[in-house]
C-alpha distance (Angstrom), angle and dihedral (degrees) to the residues before:
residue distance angle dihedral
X1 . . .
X2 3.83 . .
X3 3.65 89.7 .
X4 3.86 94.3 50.6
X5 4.00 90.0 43.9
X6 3.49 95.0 57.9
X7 4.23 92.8 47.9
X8 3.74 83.9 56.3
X9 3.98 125.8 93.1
X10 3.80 90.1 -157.5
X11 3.79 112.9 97.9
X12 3.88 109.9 -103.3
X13 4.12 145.8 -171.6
X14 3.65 121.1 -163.2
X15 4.36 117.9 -165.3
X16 3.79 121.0 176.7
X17 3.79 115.8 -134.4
X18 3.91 88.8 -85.9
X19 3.97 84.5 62.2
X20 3.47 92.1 -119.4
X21 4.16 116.5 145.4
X22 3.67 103.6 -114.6
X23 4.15 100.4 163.0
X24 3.69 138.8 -3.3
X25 4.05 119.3 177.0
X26 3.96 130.2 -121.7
X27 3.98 94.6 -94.1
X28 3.54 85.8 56.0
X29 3.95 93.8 43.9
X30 3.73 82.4 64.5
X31 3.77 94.2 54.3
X32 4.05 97.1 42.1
X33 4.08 85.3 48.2
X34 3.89 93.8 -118.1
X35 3.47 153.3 71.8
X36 4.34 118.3 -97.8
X37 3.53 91.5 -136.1
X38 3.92 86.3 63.3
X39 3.45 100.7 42.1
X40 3.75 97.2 40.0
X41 4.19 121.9 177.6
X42 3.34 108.3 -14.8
X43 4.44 122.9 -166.6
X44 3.67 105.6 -121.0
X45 3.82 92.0 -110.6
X46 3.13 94.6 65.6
X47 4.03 98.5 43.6
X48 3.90 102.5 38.0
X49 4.45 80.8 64.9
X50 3.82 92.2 29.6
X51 4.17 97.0 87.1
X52 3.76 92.9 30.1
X53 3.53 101.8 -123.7
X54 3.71 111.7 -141.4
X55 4.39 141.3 171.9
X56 3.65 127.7 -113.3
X57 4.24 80.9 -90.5
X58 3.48 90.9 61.0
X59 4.19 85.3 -114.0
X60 4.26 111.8 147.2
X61 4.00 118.4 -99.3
X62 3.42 102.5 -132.6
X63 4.18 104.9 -132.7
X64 3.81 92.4 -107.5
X65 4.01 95.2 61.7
X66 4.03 87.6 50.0
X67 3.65 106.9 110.1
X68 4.03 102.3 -128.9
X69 3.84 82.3 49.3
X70 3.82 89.2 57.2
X71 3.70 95.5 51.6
X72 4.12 84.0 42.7
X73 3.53 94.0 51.1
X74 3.75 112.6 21.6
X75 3.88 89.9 27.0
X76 3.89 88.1 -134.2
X77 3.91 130.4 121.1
X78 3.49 112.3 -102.3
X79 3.88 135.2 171.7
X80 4.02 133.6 -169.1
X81 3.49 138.6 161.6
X82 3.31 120.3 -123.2
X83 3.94 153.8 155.0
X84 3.83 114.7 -113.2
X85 3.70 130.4 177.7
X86 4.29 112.5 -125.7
X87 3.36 110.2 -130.7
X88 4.75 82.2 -113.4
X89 4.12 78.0 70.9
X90 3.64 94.5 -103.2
X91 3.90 121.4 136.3
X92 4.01 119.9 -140.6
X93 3.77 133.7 179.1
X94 3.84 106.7 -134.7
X95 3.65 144.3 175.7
X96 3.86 123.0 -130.2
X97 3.48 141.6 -179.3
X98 3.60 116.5 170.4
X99 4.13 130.4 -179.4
X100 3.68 140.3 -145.6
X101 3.89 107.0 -119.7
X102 4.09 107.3 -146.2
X103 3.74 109.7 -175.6
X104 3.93 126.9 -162.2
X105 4.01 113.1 -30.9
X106 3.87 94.5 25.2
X107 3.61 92.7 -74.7
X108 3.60 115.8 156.6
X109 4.18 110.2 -141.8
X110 3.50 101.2 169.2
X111 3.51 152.3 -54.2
X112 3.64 148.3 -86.9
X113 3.82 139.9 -145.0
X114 3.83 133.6 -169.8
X115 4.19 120.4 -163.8
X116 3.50 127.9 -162.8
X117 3.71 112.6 -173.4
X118 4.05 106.8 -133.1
X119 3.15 114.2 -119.2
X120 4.08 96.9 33.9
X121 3.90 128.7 88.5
């Protein structure tokens, strides 16, 4: 998956089934303000508060309602839009829809999200 993520020009955020952040690709280095290599793996308690994901109000998401913590969790698609704060300070109203990944057996091994930053083809 990490291989086809980073061939792809659409913004994307790969967790294992632990949750933890192992990947996201350069379009999506532009969205989370800074560069994979710098951030490196990341646990997902300290990414689903990392970006600050807030509503159109301004009000906190808690981590639960964020959609690659949905597919994490519940191991269900979800999508949302929603404001989040890149870790270069800058705020940005995106889309995302992320997905459970279950591989052979039913087992769930991670999950996927992919961004699309409102306002931006």
């Amino acid at each position: 998956m990490r291989q086809l993520a980073g061939y792809l020009a659409m913004p994307i955020f790969l967790v294992d089934a632990e949750g933890t952040l192992v990947f996201y690709n350069e379009p999506a280095e532009r969205i989370h303000g800074q560069r994979f290599d710098e951030t490196g793996e990341m646990p997902a308690s300290e990414w689903a508060t990392a970006f600050a994901p807030t509503d159109d109000a301004g009000r906190p998401i808690v981590p639960e309602k964020v959609p690659l913590a949905i597919a994490c969790v519940e191991r269900r698609p979800a999508h949302a839009e929603l404001w989040i704060r890149g870790l270069d300070q800058v705020s940005r109203r995106i889309e995302a829809t992320a997905l459970p990944l279950i591989g052979p057996a039913g087992r769930f091994v991670g999950a996927i999200a992919v961004f699309w930053e409102k306002g931006r083809g």
